[in-house]
N, C-alpha and C positions, 0 to 999 in steps of 0.2 A: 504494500500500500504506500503509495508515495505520501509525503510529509512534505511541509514548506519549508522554504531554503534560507537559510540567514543568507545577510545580503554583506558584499563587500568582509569578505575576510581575510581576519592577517595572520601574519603566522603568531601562534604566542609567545609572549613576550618571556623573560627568565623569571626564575622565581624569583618570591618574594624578596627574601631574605639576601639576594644578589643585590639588592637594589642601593646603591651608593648616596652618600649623603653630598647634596649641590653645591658646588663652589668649594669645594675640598682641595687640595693639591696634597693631603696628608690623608693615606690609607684609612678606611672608614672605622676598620677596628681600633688601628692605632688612636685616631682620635676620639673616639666614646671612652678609650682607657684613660686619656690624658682628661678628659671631659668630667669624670668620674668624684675628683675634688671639688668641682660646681657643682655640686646638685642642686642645692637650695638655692643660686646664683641661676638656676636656670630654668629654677621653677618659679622662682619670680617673673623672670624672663616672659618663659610660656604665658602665665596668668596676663600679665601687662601685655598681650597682646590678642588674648582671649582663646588660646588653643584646648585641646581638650583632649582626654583621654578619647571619646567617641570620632573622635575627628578623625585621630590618628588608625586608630583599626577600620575605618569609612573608608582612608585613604590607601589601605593596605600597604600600611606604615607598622614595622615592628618596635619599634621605639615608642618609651615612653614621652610625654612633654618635657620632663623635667631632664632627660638623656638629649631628648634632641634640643632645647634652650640651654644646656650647659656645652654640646658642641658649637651651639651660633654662636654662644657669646666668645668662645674659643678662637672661632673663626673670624670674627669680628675682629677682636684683637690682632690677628693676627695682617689683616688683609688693611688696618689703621696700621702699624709699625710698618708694614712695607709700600704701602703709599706715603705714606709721608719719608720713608729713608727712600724713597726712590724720587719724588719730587724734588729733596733736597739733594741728590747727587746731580741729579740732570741741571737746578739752577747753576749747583756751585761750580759746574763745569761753562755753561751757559753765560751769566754773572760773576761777575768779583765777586760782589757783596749780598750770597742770597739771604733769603729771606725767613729764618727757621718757620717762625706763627704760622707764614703763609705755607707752608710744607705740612705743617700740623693739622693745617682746616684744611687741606685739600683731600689730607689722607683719611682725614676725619669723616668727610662728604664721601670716599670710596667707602670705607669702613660702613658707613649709616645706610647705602646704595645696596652692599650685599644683606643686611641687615633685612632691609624692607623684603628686598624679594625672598630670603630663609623665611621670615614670616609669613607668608603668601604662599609657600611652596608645597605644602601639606591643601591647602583650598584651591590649591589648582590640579593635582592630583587626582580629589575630589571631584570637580568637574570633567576631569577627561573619565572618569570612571564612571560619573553620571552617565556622558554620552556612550563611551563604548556597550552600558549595559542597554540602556532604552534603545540606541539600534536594531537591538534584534529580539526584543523583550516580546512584540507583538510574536514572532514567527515561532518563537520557544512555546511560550501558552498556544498557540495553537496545535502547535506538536504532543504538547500533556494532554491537549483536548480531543485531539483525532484518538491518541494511545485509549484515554479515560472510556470514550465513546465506543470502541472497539472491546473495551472487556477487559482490558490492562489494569491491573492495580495500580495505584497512585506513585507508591514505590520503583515499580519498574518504568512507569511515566517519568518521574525523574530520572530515573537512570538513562532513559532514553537522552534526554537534554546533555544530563551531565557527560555521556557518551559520546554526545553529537558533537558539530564545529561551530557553537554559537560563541567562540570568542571567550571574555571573560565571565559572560554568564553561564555559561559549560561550567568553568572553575568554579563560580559561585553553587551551581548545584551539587558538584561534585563532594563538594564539603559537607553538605547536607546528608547528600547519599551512603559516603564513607560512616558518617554518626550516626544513624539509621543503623547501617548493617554490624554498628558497633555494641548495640541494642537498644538507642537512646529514642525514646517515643516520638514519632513523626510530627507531633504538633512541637515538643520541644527543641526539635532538629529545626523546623519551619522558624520560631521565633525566634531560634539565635539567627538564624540567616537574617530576618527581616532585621537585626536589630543593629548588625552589624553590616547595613548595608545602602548606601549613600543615595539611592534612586528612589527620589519618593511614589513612582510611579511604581516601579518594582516590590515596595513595601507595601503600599497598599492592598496592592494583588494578593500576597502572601498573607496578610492578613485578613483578609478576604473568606479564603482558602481556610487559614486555622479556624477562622470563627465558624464556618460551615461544617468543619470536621467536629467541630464543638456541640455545635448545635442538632448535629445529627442530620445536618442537609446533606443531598446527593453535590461533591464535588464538582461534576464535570456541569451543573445547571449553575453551581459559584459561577469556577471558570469563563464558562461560554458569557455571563452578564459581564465580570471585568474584563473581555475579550470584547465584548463590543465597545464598554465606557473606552479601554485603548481606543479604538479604533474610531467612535466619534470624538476623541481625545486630539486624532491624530488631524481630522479635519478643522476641527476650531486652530487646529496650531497652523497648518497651511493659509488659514482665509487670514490669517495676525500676519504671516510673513508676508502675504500678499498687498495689506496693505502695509505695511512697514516697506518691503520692496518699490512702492509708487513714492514715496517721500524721499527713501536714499537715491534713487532712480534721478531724483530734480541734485539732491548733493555731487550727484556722479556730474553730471551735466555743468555745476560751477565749478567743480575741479577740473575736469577734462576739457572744460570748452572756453568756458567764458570766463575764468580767474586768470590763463593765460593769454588770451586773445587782449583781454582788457588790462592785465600786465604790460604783456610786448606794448602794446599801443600809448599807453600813460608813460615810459620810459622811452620811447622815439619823440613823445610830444615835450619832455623834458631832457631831451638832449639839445632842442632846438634854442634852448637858450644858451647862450656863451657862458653864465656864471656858474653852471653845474655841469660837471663833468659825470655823463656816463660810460662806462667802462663796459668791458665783457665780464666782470664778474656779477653783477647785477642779472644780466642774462643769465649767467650759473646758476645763479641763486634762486631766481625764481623759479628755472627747470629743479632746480632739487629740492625748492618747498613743494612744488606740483606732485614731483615723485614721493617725497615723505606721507603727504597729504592723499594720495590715493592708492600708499601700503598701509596704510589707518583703517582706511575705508574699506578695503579689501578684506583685512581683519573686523569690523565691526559687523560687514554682511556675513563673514563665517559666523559671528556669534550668535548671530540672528535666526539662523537655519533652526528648522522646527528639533525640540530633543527625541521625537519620538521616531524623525526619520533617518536620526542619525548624520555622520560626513559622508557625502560621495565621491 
């Protein structure tokens, strides 16, 4: 019996546990050991920037806050002494007379720069795992629903997924399936996955699912109702990008057409006077805000793309 096909697959990524800590130049072991006298320096950290225990297993991050705010602030440290000894060797090479303060706030603004984005890096994670799971979240439930509807127990309906090449939702089941066959009750299996799992579209579902196994309702009549809400879920999100699409559509049009057209033109019209000298770098300039200005844009319509259709 054929099954629906996840769409756009990639190969999977490495495990968990392989995954390196960002902006490191210091082996990831090596530095949680060195990281290991900050704890309480790094759970400050965490807190002052609102990270969380849930965040980090969401993100399928094996560190705790307090491990990973004592490596930032490590790192911090580290990437502030080397901006600033590197500013001040390039002046004093540069300059007679450099300038130590201004070596110190420069390296200080590097230092705050990787700062910002360690903070951010755990909720961007997050987001790429929201999308990778909702891409193919429709095609899985329908796969548990054709197995359910065929006379499959629930159990091997999972296993089917967890089996199949749905990406990292395959991985997500698998986990579930593994504690199952380990003897852990299905509904209990079901709510650590929901609980431990960033997609609130995905959670929903699952809890959907347990309350029905609860309630004594037939699963696959769950199922099939959040397989519709998905799927008018997925329409309301096309008609939003559609119109969000007719508004960046008029942005693309001042970027591409009429920012530079009305540039070129106000810089020809201001060369005509003798007292201001335009140059070719002016022309540069404006070709590379245009270019800056329409890799923004290029990025802002990815973000905009529905999450239930996933990236193509």
């Amino acid at each position: 019996m054929p099954f629906p096909q996840p769409k756009n697959i990639e190969p999977r990524p490495r495990a968990r546990h392989a995954r390196e800590m960002p902006f490191s130049f210091i082996p990831t072991p090596l530095l949680f050991a060195m990281a290991k006298p900050l704890r309480g320096v790094g759970g400050a950290l965490s807190h002052a920037v609102g990270l969380t225990p849930a965040e980090f297993r969401q993100a399928g991050l094996e560190w705790t806050p307090e491990e990973y705010g004592s490596a930032t602030a490590i790192l911090v440290a580290l990437y502030f002494v080397f901006g600033a000894t590197l500013f001040f060797v390039v002046s004093l090479r540069a300059f007679s007379n450099p300038n130590f303060l201004l070596s110190m706030a420069l390296g200080l603004i590097g230092g705050l720069l990787v700062f910002a984005q360690l903070a951010v890096y755990p909720r961007i994670l997050i987001k790429k795992r929201v999308r990778e799971l909702d891409r193919n979240l429709v095609f899985a439930l329908r796969t548990i629903l054709v197995q359910l509807r065929s006379g499959v127990s629930l159990f091997d309906s999972l296993k089917v997924v967890a089996d199949g090449n749905f990406g990292l939702l395959s991985r997500q089941f698998k986990r579930a399936v593994d504690e199952i066959g380990t003897g852990v009750i299905e509904q209990h299996a079901l709510e650590k996955l929901a609980e431990n799992n960033p997609s609130l579209f995905f959670r929903r579902t699952i809890w959907q699912i347990v309350n029905g196994m609860r309630a004594g309702a037939d699963v696959s009549v769950v199922l099939s109702e959040s397989v519709d809400a998905l799927t008018r879920e997925q329409g309301i999100q096309i008609r939003k990008y559609e119109s969000d699409m007719r508004l960046l559509s008029l942005v693309y049009m001042m970027l591409g057409v009429i920012i530079p057209a009305l540039g070129i033109t106000f810089l020809i019209v201001l060369s005509s006077f003798p007292q201001i000298q335009i140059t070719e770098f002016f022309f540069w300039s404006l070709l590379g805000f245009v270019g800056v200005m329409q890799f923004m844009y290029l990025g802002i319509v990815k973000s905009k793309r529905p999450q239930l259709l996933g990236d193509s």
